[in-house]
VOGU-3710 file (C-alpha; in Angstrom, 3 decimals, decimal comma):
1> xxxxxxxxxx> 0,559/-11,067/16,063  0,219/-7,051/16,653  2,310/-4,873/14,569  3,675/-3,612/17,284  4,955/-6,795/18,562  6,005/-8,059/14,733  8,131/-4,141/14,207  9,734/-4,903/17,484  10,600/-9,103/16,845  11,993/-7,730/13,309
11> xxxxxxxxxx> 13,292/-4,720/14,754  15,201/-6,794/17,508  15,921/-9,409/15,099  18,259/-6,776/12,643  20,131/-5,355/15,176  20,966/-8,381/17,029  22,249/-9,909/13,773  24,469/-6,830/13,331  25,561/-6,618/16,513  26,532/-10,310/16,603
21> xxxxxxxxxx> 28,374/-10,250/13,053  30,429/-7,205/14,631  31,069/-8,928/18,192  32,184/-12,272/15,934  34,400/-9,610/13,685  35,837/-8,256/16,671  36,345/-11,458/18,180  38,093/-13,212/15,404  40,048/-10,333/14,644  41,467/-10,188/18,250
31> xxxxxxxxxx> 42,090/-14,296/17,942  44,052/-14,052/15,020  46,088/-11,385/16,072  47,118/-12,915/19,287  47,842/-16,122/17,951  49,904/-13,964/15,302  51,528/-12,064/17,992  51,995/-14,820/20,239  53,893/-16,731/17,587  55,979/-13,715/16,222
41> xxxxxxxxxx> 56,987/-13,457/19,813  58,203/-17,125/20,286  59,929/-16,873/17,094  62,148/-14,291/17,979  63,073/-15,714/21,277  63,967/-19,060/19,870  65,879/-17,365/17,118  68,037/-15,643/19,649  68,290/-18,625/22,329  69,415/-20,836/18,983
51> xxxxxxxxxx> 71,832/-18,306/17,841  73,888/-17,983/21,212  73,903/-21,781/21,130  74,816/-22,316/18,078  77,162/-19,210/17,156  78,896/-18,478/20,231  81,348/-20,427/21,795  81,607/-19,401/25,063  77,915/-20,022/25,697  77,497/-23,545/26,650
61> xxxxxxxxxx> 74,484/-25,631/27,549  74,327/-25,127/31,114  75,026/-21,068/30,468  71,919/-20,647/28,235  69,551/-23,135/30,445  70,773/-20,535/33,613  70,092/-17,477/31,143  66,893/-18,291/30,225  65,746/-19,482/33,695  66,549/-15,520/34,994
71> xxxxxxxxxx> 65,048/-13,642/31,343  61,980/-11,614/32,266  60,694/-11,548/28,836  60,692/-15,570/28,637  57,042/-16,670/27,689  54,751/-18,708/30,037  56,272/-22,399/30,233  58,560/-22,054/27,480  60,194/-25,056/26,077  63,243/-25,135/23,515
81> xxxxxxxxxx> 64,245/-27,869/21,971  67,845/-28,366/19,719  68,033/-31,172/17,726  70,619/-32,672/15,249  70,634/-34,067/12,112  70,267/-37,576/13,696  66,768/-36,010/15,468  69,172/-35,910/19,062  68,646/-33,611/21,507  71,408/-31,382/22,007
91> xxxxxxxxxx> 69,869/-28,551/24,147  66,896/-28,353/26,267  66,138/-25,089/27,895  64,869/-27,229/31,003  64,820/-30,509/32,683  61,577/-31,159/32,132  60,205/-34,115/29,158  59,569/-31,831/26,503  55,434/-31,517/26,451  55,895/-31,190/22,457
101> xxxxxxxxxx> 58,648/-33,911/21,619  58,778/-33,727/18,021  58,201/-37,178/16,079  59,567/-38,009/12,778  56,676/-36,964/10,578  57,165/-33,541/13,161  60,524/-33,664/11,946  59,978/-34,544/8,051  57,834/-31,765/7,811  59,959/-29,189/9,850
111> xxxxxxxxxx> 62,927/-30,145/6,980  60,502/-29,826/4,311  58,497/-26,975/5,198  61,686/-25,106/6,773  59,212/-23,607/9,288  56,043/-24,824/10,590  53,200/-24,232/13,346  51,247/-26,091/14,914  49,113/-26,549/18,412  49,585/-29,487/21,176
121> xxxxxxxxxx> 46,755/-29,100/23,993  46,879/-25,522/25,121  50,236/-25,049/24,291  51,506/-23,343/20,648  54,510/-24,626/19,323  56,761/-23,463/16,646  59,740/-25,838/14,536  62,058/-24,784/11,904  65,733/-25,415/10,807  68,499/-23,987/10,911
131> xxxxxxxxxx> 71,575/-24,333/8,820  75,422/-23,164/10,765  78,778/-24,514/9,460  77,563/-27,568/6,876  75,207/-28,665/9,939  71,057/-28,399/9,804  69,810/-28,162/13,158  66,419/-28,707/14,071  64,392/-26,243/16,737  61,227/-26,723/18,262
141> xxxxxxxxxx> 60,115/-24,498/20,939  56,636/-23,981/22,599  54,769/-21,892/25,104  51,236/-20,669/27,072  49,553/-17,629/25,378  48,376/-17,333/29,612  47,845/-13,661/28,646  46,557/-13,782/25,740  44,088/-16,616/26,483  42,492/-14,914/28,922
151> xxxxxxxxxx> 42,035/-11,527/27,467  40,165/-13,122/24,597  38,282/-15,129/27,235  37,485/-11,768/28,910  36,537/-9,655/25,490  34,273/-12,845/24,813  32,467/-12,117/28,223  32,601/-8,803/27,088  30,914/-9,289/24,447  28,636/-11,780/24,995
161> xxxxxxxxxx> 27,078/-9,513/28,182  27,091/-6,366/25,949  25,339/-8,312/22,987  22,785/-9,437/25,580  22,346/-5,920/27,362  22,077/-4,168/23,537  19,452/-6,525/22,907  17,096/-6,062/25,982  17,814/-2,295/25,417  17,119/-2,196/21,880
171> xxxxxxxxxx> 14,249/-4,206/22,406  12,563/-1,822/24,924  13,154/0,997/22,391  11,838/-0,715/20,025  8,730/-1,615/21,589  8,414/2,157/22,604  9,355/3,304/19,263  6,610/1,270/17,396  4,501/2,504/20,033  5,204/5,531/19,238
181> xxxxxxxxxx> 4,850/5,581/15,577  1,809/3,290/15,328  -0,014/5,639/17,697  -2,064/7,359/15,180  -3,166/4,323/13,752  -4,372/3,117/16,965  -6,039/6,654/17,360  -7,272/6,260/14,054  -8,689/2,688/14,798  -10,476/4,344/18,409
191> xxxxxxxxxx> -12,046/6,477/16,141  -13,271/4,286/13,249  -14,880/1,882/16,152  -17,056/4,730/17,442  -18,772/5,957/13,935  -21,821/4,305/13,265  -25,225/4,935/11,238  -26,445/7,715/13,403  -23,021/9,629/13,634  -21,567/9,496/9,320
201> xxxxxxxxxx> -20,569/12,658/9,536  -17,651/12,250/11,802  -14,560/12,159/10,143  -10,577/10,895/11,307  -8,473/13,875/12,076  -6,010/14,141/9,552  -3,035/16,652/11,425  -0,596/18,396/10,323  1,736/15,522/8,404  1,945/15,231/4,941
211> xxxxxxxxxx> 3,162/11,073/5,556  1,774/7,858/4,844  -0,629/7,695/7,704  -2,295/11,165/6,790  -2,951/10,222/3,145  -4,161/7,089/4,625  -6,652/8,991/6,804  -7,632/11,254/3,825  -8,120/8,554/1,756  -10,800/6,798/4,495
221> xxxxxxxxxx> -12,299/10,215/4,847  -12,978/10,500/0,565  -14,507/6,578/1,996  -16,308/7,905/4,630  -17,830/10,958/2,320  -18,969/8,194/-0,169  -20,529/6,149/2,264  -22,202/9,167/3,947  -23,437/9,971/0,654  -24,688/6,651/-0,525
231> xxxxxxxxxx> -26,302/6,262/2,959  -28,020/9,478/2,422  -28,946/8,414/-0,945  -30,386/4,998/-0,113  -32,451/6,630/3,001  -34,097/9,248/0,912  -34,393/6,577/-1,799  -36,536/4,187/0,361  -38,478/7,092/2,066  -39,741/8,910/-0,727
241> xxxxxxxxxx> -39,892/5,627/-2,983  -42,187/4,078/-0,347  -44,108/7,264/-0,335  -44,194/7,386/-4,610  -45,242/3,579/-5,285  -47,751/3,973/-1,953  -49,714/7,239/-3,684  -50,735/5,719/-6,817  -51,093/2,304/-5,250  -53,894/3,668/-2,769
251> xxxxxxxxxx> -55,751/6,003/-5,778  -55,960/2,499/-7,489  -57,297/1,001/-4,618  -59,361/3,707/-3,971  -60,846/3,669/-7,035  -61,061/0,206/-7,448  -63,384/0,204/-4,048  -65,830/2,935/-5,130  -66,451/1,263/-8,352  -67,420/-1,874/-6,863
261> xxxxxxxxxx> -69,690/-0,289/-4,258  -72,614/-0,290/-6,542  -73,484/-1,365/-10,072  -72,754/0,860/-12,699  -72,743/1,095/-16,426  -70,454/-0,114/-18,898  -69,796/3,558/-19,556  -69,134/4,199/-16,083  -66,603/1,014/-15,710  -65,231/2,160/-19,113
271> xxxxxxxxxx> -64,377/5,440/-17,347  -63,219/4,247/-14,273  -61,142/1,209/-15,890  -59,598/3,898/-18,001  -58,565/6,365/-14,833  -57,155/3,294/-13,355  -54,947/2,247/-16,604  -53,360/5,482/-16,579  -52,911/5,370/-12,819  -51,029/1,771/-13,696
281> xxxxxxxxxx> -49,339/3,221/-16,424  -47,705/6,351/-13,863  -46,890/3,499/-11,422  -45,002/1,069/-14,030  -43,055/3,951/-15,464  -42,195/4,943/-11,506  -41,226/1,642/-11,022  -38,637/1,291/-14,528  -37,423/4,562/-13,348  -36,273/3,220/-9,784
291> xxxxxxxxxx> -34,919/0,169/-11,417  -33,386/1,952/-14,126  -31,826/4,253/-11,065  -30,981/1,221/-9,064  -29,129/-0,216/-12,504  -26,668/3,143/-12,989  -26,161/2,993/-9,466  -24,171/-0,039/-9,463  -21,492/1,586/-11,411  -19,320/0,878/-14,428
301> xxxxxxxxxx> -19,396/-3,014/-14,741  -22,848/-3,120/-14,930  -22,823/-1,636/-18,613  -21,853/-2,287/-22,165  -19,583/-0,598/-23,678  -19,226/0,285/-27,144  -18,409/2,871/-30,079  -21,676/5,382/-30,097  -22,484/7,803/-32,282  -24,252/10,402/-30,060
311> xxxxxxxxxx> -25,973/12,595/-32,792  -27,973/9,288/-33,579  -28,426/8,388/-29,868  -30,395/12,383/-29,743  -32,257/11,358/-33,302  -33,309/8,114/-31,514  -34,384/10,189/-28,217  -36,600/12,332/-29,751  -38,292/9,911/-32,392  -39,394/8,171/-29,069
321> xxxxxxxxxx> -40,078/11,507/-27,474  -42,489/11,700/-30,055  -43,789/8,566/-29,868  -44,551/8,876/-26,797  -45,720/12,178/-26,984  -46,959/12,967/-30,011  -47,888/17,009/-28,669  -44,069/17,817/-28,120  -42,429/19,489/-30,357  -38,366/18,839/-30,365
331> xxxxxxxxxx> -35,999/21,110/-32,345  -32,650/19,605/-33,853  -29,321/22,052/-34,738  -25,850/21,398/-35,240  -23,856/24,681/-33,488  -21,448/26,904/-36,351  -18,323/25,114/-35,581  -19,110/21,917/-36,048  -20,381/22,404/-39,468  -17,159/23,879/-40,532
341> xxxxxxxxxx> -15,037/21,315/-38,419  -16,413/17,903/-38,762  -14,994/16,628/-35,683  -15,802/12,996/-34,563  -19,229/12,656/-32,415  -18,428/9,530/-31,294  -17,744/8,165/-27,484  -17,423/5,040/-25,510  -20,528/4,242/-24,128  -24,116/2,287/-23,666
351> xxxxxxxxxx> -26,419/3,963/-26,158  -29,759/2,438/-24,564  -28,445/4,663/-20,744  -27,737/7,534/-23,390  -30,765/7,599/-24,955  -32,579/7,186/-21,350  -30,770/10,374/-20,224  -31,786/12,633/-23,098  -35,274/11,865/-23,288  -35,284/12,873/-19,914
361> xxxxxxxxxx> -34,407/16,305/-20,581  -36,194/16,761/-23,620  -39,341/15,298/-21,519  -38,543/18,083/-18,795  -37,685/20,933/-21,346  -41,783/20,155/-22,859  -43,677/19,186/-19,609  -42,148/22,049/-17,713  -42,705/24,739/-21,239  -45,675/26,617/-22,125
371> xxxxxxxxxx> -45,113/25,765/-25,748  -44,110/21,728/-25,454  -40,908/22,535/-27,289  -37,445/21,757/-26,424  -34,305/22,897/-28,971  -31,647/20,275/-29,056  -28,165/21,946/-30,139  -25,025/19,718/-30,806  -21,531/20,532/-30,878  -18,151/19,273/-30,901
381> xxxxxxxxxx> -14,732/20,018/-30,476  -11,674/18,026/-30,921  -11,358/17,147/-27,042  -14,926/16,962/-26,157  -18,855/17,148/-27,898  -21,263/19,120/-26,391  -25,261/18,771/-26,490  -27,187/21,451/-25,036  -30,874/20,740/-24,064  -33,038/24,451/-23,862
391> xxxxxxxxxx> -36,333/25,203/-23,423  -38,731/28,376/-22,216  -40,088/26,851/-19,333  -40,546/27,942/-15,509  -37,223/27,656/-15,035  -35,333/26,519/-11,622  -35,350/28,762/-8,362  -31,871/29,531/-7,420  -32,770/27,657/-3,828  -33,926/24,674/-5,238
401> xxxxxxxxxx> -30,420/24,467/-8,031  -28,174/22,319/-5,483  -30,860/19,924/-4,936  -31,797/19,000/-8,390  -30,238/16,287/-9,104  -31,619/14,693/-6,047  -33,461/12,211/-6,609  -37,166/12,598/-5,595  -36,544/16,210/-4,863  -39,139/18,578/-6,673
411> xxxxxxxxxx> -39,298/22,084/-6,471  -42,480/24,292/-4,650  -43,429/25,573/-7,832  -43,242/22,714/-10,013  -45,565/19,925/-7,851  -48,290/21,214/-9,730  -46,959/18,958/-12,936  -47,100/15,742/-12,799  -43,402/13,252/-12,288  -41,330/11,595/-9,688
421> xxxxxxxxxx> -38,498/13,545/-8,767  -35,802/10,809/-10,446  -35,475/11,940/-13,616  -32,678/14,123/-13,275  -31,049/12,045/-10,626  -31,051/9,357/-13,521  -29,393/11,254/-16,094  -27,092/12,476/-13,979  -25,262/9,026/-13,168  -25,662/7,942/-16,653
431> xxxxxxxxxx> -23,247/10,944/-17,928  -21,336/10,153/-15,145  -21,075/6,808/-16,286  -19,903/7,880/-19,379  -16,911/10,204/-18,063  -19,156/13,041/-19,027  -20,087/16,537/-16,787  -23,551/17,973/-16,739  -24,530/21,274/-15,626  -27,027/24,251/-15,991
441> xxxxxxxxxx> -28,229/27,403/-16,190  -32,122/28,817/-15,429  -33,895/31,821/-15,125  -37,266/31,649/-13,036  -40,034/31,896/-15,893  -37,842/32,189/-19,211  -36,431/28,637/-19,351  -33,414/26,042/-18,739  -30,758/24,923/-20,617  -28,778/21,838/-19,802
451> xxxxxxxx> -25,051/21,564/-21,109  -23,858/17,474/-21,369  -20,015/17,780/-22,234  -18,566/13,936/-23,015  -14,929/13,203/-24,112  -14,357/12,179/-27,798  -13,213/8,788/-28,397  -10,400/8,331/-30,702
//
């Protein structure tokens, strides 16, 4: 079932139960006040028929039963009954059997109740006693409510058509209404069907409201932005990827072929087998790179988390710096502050990512310097640490500085040194990762620094 058609049913559904608890108030009100009124009415007029018949002595049976015949304000079909102690008639205001006749449990209960009410058929009768000169006289009288009868048959009509009528009309607005108020979403929905791969970029319009169904579109658009992105992410990942493991994959070939071509000397294999190793080696560490990008990528589940002492993660980083590469050079300083302070260096995080990320800088601060030297300086505060990464390299062309952290992307004039582009890209997920910020500052030939700011754990 639509929405539409559920708001409407539910819609529909409250105001008909309303409407019918006030048509059943209304109703029952009206029902117990005529039968109220009705009975207050025969009261009085068998109160004063009794007392004329009783109390005055030139009124006589045949005098009262001529009276009443000619009073205007008689009820419809009115019957009054006298009766004496011994349950005997002694006045009837017509000749007619008396529709009510009273029995003598009627009686019994009319003597011990003093006044009673009750209902025979469509008639409403009233009995009590009365008490004149040492002698208890029993009345029952009883009479058609014609009038009032039919005006609660008419409100019921009433009623009944204008519960039905409210209910068709209510219905109708409420099918327009919902129509009304779901039409963005159904805008929204026209426009969500009609963005595909080739057209990311379009966005839902958001308008002018600040209600539910604009934060709703916001929110898809943030969705939409982080789709586009990891779209644009995953097509420049497989195009230049392709491209990066195809390169070194076709020298090895390459090379392979030509050696085989002709016999040669162990020297010459020795050479060749060697050129081809190292051509291996650039290809495996392209290919723990991707992986290693492909890892971060999946986001925060995929790592373990634990208490990390980051100046030991940057000791650990640049023993296998140089390891690795024994002809860097890699410069470790605490900043002033912290060696006054002493404020924790510790964070929440995975210290094999970590030190990934920082040996990728302090790779980049040697390959890209003229002296193979990168200064590591560490500092802290007592809401965040900060690591700085510098170096006196070639520095980064302010073009090229909102595309570095692309991954694959390499600037004009650094393609002459050798790497893949995914360094940076790398690092910058892992701090990410790690609630951290990373950012930079470069001037073209006198060097780089990279700031890493992570929240202390406490």
């Amino acid at each position: 079932m639509k929405i539409r058609t559920r708001l409407t049913l539910n819609f529909t559904l409250i105001v008909a139960s309303i409407l019918a608890i006030f048509s059943l108030s209304v109703y029952f009100s009206s029902f117990t006040h005529r039968k109220n009124d009705f009975y207050t009415r025969l009261e009085e007029r068998v109160k004063t028929t009794t007392r004329l018949l009783i109390e005055v002595d030139e009124v006589d049976e045949a005098l009262l039963q001529i009276i009443e015949r000619n009073n205007l304000t008689s009820l419809p079909e009115q019957q009054i009954s006298v009766y004496n102690q011994d349950n005997q008639v002694i006045y009837t205001s017509d000749e007619t059997p008396d529709a009510v006749a009273g029995t003598q449990q009627i009686f019994d209960q009319i003597r011990s109740e003093k006044q009673i009410r009750f209902r025979k058929g469509n008639r409403e009768a009233i009995g009590f006693t009365v008490t004149y000169h040492n002698k208890q006289y029993t009345i029952i009288a009883s009479a058609i409510d014609r009038y009032g009868l039919s005006e609660l048959i008419f409100l019921r009509t009433i009623l009944a058509t204008g519960l039905i009528a409210s209910l068709i009309i209510v219905a109708l607005a409420g099918w327009l209404y919902a129509g009304r108020a779901l039409r963005p979403v159904s805008e929204m929905i026209n426009h969500v069907s009609k963005i595909k791969a080739s057209n990311l970029h379009s966005r839902v319009c958001v308008g002018k409201s600040q209600d539910e169904l604009a934060l709703l579109a916001t929110t898809f658009n943030q969705m939409l932005d982080r789709v586009q992105d990891a779209f644009e992410v995953q097509r420049s990942f497989v195009a230049n990827a392709s491209h990066e493991m195809r390169t070194p994959l076709t020298i090895i070939t390459g090379k392979i072929e030509v050696t085989l071509i002709k016999p040669r000397t162990v020297q010459e294999h020795e050479e060749k087998w060697k050129s081809v190793l190292a051509d291996i080696s650039h290809l495996n560490k392209l290919s723990n790179n991707l992986l290693e990008l492909a890892h971060v990528s999946l986001g925060m589940a995929q790592i373990n988390l634990s208490r990390v002492s980051l100046d030991e993660v940057v000791y650990k980083a640049g023993k296998k710096l140089l390891s690795n590469q024994p002809g860097y050079t890699m410069v470790f300083e605490f900043d002033n502050e912290l060696e006054n302070r002493h404020p924790s260096l510790t964070i929440s995080g995975d210290e094999s990512l970590l030190v990934t990320a920082f040996l990728n800088l302090m790779e980049n601060g040697c390959k890209y310097s003229s002296d193979s030297q990168v200064k590591v300086i560490l500092g802290a505060n007592e809401k965040e640490i900060i690591i700085q990464f510098q170096d006196q390299g070639i520095g980064i062309d302010k073009q090229d500085a909102p595309y570095i952290f692309q991954p694959f992307f390499r600037s004009e004039h650094a393609k002459s040194i050798k790497g893949h582009g995914i360094g940076l890209s790398l690092t910058q997920r892992i701090i990410q990762l790690h609630q951290g910020e990373i950012s930079f500052s470069s001037v073209l030939e006198q060097g780089t620094t990279f700031t890493l700011r992570f929240p202390t754990a406490f």
